[in-house]
N, C-alpha and C positions, 0 to 999 in steps of 0.2 A: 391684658396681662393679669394673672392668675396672683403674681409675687409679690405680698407689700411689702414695697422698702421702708426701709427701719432704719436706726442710725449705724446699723451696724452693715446693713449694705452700702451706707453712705460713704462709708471707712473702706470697704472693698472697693467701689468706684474711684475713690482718692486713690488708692492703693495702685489701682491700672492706672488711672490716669498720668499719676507721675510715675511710674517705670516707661512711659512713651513719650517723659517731658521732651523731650526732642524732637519728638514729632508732630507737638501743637499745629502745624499745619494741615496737617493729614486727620484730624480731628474732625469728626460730625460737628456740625455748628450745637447741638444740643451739648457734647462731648467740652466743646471749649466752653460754653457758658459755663457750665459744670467746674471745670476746672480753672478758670478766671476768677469765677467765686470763691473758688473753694483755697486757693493763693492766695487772695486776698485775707480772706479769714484765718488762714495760717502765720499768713505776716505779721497782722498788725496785731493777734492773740500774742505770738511770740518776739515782739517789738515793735507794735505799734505803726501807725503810717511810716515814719520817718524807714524803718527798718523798710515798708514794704516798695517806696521809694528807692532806696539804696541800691535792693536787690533785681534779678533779673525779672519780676514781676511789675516792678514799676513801668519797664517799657510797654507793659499794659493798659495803664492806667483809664485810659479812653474807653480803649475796651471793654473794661470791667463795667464801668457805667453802665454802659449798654447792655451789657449782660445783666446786670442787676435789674435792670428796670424790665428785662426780658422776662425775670423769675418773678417779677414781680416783689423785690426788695425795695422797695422803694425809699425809705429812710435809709439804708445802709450808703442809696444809690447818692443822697442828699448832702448826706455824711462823707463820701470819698470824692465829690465837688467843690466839698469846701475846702477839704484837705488839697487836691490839686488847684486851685484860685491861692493857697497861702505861696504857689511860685511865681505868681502878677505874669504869668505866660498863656498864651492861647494855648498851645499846645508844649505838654510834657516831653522832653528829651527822649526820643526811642534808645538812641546810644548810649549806654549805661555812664561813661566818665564825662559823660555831658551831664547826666542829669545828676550824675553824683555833685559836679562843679556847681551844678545851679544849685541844689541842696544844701550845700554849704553855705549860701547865701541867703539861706529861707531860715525866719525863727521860728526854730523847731517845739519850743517851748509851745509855739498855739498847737502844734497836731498833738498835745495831751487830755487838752479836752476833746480833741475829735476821737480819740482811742477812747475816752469813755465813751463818749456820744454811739461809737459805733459798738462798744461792748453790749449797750445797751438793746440792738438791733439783731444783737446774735438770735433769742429764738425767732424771729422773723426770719432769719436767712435760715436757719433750720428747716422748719416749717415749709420753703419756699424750695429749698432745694431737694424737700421727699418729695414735693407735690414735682417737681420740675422732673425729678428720675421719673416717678410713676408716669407720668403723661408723656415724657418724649427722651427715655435714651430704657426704653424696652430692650432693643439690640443685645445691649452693655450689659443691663441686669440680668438677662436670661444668660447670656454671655461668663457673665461672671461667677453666676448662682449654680449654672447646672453642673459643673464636677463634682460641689459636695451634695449636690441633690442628686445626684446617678449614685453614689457611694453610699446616702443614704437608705437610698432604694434598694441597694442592693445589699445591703445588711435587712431593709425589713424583708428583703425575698427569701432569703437564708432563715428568717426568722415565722416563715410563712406568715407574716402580718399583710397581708393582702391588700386588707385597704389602704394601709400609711404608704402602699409602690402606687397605688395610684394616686393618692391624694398628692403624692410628692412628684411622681411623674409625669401626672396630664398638663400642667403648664408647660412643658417645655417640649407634647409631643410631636410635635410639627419639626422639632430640630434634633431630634433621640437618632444617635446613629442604627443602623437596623436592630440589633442584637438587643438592643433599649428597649425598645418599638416593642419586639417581640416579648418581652420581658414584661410590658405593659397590658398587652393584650392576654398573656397567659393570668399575668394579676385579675385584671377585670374580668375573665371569665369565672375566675375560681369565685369572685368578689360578689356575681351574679348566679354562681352557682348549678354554672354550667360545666 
């Protein structure tokens, strides 16, 4: 892939991923890493483990581990084990008013040092999840990226900038509906000066 993700494609991948929060199942295993982590990191920025316990993310919790240690987070992965060990349970409550009810029972006062602990871990988890888009949810990114790169393109055709149609259109031309394609090839020949 041609497209480095940035944090601002990190935001667009967040962006798709939760308008299909409902379809977590039907998710690329790359797609869910993605988005376990990326809950997680929503959560506990916006309240902390306890908040990401509470909500429907906590039925995760296992999960995310394993996701983390998939991207290669490893301190974050460390960090949300210790947080689940403070419910002295093997396994986390999948059912939300179960695990609300154990919750109630956990002093919540320790997951404040693990919300630093794991603030601490954020550009780690940054870092791991540009490297994790760029190497395995290609699909997604090119997915995501090419409407405003066809739109691009098609403002520099109109502007006869030749090179910026292709530089902006070759990564994606394998998936250019024809009239793109075409649009492509007219760019590169003007570009080669044919």
């Amino acid at each position: 892939m041609n497209i480095q993700v940035t944090n601002d494609i990190l935001f667009k991948i967040s962006d798709h991923l939760f308008s299909l929060e409902n379809c977590i199942t039907k998710f690329s295993d790359a797609e869910k890493i993605f988005f376990l982590i990326w809950s997680l990191r929503l959560e506990v920025d916006n309240g902390g483990f306890h908040q990401f316990f509470f909500n429907h993310s906590g039925e995760f919790a296992h999960e995310t581990i394993a996701s983390l240690e998939k991207a290669s987070c490893f301190n974050a992965a460390k960090t949300l084990s210790k947080a689940i060990s403070e419910f002295g349970l093997e396994k986390i409550p999948k059912e939300i008013s179960a695990r609300r009810r154990v919750l109630e029972t956990v002093n919540t006062s320790n997951f404040r040092a693990l919300d630093e602990e794991f603030y601490e871990s954020e550009e780690e988890i940054d870092a791991a999840l540009t490297d994790f888009a760029q190497d395995h949810m290609v699909n997604t990114v090119l997915s995501i990226t090419m409407p405003s790169a066809i739109k691009k393109a098609d403002e520099a055709f109109r502007g006869n900038n030749y090179d910026a149609v292709v530089e902006i259109l070759a990564p994606y031309e394998s998936r250019l509906p024809s009239s793109k394609i075409a649009k492509l090839s007219l760019a590169k020949k003007r570009v080669s000066g044919e």
